[in-house]
N, C-alpha and C positions, 0 to 999 in steps of 0.2 A: 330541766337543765339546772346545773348549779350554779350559782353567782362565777364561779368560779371559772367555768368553762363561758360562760358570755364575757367574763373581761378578757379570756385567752382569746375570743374570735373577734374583739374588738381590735389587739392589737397585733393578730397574727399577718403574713405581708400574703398581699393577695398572689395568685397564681395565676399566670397570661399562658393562655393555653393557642393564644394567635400572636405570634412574635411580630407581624407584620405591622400591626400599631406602636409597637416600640421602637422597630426602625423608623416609623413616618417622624413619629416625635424626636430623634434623634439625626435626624438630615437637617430638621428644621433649627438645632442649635447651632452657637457658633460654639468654633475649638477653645477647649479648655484654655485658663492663663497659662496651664503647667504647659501645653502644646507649644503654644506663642515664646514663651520666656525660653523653651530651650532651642526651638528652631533658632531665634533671635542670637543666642548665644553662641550657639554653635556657626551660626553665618560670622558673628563676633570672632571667634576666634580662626574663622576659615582667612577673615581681613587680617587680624595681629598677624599671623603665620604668613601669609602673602607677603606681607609689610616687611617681616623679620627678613624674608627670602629674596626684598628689593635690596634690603640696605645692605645684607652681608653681598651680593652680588655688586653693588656701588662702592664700599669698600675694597672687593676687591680689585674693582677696576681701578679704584683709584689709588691702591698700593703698585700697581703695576705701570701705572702712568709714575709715581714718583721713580722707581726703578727705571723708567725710560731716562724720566730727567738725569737722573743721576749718571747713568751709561752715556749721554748725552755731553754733560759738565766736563767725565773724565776724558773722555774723545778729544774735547778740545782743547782740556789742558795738554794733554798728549801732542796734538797739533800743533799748538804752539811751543814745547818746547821741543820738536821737531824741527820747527821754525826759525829756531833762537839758536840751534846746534847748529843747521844748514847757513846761519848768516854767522856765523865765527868762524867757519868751514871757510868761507869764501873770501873774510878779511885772510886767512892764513895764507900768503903764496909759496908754494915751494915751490924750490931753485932747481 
């Protein structure tokens, strides 16, 4: 053998001709960070987007409660100069 061919089989990668010891060793890790960080993130933005989907729905409810008030306010000003017409009505006496 040449010098040559013993530094190749030094650093050539060995060959697993039994795969079932690479999974043993592989059950035994925990998941990668890159696993954890996007699971993480992904839960992260499944909250932002929940969150986005409470407050545009609370806006709306609360643009339509001011529309209530508002249809509310002019009702009554209606009312009352209903009010104020039917008591001039009844100072009037005709003859």
């Amino acid at each position: 053998m040449s010098i040559f061919s013993k530094i190749r089989n030094k650093f050539r990668r060995k060959k697993y001709d039994n795969l079932e010891d690479l999974e043993k060793l592989t059950k035994g890790l925990p998941p990668a960070p890159q696993e954890i960080s996007a699971q993480t993130s992904l839960q992260e933005q499944d909250q932002r987007i929940h969150m986005d989907n409470v407050k545009a729905r609370l806006d709306l409810i609360l643009t339509e409660l001011d529309n209530l008030k508002m249809q509310s306010q002019m009702a009554a000003e209606r009312l009352k100069n209903i009010e104020k017409t039917l008591a001039d009505m009844r100072g009037i006496k005709y003859y």
